[in-house]
N, C-alpha and C positions, 0 to 999 in steps of 0.2 A: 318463953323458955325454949320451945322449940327449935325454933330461928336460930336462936343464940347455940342450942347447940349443934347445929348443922353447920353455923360460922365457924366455930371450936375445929369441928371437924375436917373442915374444908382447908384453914389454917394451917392443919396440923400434919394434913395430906401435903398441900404444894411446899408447905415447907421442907417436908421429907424429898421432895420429889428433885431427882439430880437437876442442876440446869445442865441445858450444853451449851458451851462455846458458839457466841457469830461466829459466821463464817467469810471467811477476805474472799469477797468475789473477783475487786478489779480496781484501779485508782480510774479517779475521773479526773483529777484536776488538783490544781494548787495557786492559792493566793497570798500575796507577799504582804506582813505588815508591816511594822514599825522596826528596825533592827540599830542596834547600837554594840559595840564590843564587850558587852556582859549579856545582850539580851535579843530573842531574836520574837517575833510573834508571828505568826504564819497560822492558816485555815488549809485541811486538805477534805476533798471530795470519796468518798470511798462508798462502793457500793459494798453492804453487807448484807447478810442474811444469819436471821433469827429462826432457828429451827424450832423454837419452844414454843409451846403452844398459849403462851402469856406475852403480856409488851414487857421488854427485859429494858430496864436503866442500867447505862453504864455510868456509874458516879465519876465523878472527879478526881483525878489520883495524878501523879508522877513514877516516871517509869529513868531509866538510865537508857542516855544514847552513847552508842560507840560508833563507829567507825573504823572498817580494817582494823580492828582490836587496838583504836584509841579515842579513851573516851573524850566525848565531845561536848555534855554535858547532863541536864538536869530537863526532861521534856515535862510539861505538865497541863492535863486536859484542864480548861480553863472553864470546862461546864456539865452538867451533864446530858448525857444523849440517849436518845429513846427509840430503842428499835422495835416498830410493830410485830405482832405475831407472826409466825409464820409464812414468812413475806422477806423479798430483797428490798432494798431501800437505799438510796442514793443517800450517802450526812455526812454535813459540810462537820467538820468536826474543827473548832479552835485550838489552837494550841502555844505554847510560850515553853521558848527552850535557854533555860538559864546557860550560859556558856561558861565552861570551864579555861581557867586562864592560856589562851594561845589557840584556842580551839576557831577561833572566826579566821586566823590565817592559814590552820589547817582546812579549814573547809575551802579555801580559795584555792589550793594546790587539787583539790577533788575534784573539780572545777573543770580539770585541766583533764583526768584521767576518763578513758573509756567504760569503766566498772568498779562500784565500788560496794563493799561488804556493809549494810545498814543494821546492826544489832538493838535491839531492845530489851530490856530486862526488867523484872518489878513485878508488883502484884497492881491486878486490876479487880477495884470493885464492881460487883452488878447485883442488883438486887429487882424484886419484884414485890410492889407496896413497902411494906417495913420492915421488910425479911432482905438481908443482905449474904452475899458472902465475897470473899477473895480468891481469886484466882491467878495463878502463879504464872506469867506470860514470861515469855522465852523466844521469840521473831525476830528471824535473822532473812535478809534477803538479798540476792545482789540485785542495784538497778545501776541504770546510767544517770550520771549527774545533767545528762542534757534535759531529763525528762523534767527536772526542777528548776531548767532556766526561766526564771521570770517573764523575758523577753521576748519565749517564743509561746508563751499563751495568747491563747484567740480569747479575746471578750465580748 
C-alpha cells in the first residue's frame, strides 16, 4: 500500500509538472523517398534537445505546410520519436507530405529561387508514459532550397 502510494504521488507530481519545448538545435541532413503528384515521403535528420528531466515522446500528429504564404500541403510524422533526457540527440524523423492540388509544380518554381519562407502550423503531441498533452507549434523559417537538393547530398 505504501508503494502504491508513492506511485499515486509521483504520477500526480510529473503530471502537474510543465513540460518544455525540444529545442531546434540544427538540420543534419535529408533523405528523399518515394514522391508522386499527391504524395511526397522524405526523412529529415535534426539535432534536438530535450530540456526535461524525463525521455519526452513526440507522438504522431500532422501539422499544415506553407510556403511564402501558400499552402503546400498536409505534413505528417509517420512515427513516434523519443528524445532522451536532458540530452541533444541527432533523429532521423520520417515524414509524408500529402500535396495540395498544384502544390508539386509550385515547389519546382522554389527550386529555382534563392530564399524561401518554410511555415508550419498545428498542434504537436508529446507525452511522458500515459500522460500526454498538445502543444500549439507555430515555425516559421527562411532556408535556401539548395540545402534540400537531393543531389548534392554526400552518402
Amino acid at each position: 500500500m505504501k508503494i502504491l502510494s508513492y506511485f499515486i504521488i509521483f504520477i500526480f507530481v510529473t503530471s502537474c509538472a510543465p513540460f518544455e519545448l525540444p529545442e531546434f538545435i540544427g538540420y543534419e541532413g535529408f533523405k528523399m523517398g518515394k514522391m508522386d503528384a499527391k504524395q511526397v515521403s522524405f526523412s529529415l535528420s535534426v539535432k534536438l534537445k530535450n530540456p526535461n528531466s524525463y525521455t519526452l515522446k513526440v507522438k504522431k500528429t500532422s501539422l499544415n505546410l506553407s510556403v511564402d504564404d501558400g499552402k503546400i500541403g498536409i505534413l505528417a510524422l509517420e512515427k513516434t520519436i523519443k528524445l532522451p533526457r536532458k540530452k541533444e540527440t541527432i533523429v532521423e524523423i520520417p515524414m509524408n507530405l500529402s500535396l495540395e492540388k498544384g502544390a508539386l509544380m509550385r515547389m519546382l518554381t522554389f527550386s529555382m529561387q534563392d530564399s524561401i519562407r518554410l511555415n508550419l502550423e498545428g498542434d504537436v503531441r508529446g507525452g511522458v508514459l500515459f500522460f500526454s498533452k498538445k502543444f500549439p507549434l507555430s515555425f516559421s523559417k527562411s532556408i535556401s532550397p539548395k540545402v534540400l537538393n537531393t543531389f548534392n547530398q554526400k552518402d
